[in-house]
C-alpha positions as CSV (number, residue, x, y, z in Angstrom):
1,X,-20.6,-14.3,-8.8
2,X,-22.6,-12.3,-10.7
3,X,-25.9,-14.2,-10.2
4,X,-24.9,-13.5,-6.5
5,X,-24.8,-9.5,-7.4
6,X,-21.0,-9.5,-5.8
7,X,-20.1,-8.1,-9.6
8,X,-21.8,-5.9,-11.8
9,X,-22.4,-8.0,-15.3
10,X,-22.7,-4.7,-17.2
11,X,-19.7,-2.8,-18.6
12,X,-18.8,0.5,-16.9
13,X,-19.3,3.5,-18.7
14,X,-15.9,4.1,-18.8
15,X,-15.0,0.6,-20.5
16,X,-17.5,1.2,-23.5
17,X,-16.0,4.9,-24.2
18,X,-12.5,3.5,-24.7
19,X,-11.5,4.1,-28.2
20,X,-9.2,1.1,-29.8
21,X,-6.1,3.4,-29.8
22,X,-6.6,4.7,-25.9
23,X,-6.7,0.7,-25.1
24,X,-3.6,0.5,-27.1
25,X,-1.9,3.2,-25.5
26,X,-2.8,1.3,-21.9
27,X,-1.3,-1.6,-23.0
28,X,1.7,0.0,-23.8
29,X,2.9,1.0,-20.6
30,X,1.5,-2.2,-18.7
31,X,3.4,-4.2,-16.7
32,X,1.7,-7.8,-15.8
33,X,4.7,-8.6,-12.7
34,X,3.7,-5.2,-11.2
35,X,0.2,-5.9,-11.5
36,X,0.6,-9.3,-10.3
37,X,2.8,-8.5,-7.7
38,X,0.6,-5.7,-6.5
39,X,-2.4,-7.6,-6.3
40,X,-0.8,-10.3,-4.2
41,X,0.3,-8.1,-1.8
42,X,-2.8,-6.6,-2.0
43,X,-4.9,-9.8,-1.5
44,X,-2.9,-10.5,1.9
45,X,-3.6,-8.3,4.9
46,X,-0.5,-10.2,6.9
47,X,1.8,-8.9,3.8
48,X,0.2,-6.0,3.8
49,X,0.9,-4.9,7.4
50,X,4.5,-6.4,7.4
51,X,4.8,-3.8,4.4
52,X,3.6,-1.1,6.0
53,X,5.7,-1.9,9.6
54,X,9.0,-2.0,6.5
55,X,9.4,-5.7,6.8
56,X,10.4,-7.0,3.6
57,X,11.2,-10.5,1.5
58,X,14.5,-10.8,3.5
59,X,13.6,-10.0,6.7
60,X,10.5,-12.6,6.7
61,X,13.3,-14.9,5.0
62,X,15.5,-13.8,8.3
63,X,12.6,-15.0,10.7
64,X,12.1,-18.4,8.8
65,X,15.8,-19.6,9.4
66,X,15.5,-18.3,13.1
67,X,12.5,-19.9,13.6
68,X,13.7,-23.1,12.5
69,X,16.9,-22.9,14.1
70,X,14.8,-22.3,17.4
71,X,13.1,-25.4,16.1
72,X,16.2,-27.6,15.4
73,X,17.7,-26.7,19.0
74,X,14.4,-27.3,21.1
75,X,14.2,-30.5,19.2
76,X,17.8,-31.4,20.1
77,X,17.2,-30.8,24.0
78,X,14.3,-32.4,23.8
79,X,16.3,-35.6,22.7
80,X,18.9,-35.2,24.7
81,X,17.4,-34.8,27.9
82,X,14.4,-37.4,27.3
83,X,14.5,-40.0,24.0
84,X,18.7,-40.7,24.6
């Protein structure tokens, strides 16, 4: 990626003035699941928008088992009415 030019190969300025004790003190208050969780969230436009609309975790769960419900019953019609 950085043959391609997409990323910079150099250090920013603000990377090589970073003193060992102001890295330290960013490490301190970092939190990896935040980050993670962030850039996932960040990385996925559909989570995004559902975010932004207040759809969350339970309510995507909520649509899952409805959907397959929907699922289950049009399969069940489907035998009833034309496989039996």
């Amino acid at each position: 990626m950085i043959a391609s030019g997409e990323i910079d190969g150099e250090l920013s300025s603000e990377q090589v003035e970073l003193s060992e004790q102001e890295r330290q003190a960013r490490l301190i208050g970092y939190d990896a699941s935040k980050r993670v969780r962030g850039a996932f969230y960040h990385g996925t436009e559909h989570l995004l928008r559902q975010r932004e609309r207040g759809i969350d975790a339970a309510d995507r769960t909520r649509l899952i088992i409805r959907l397959l419900l929907v699922l289950m019953a049009l399969g069940f019609v489907i035998w009833f009415f034309f496989l039996r």
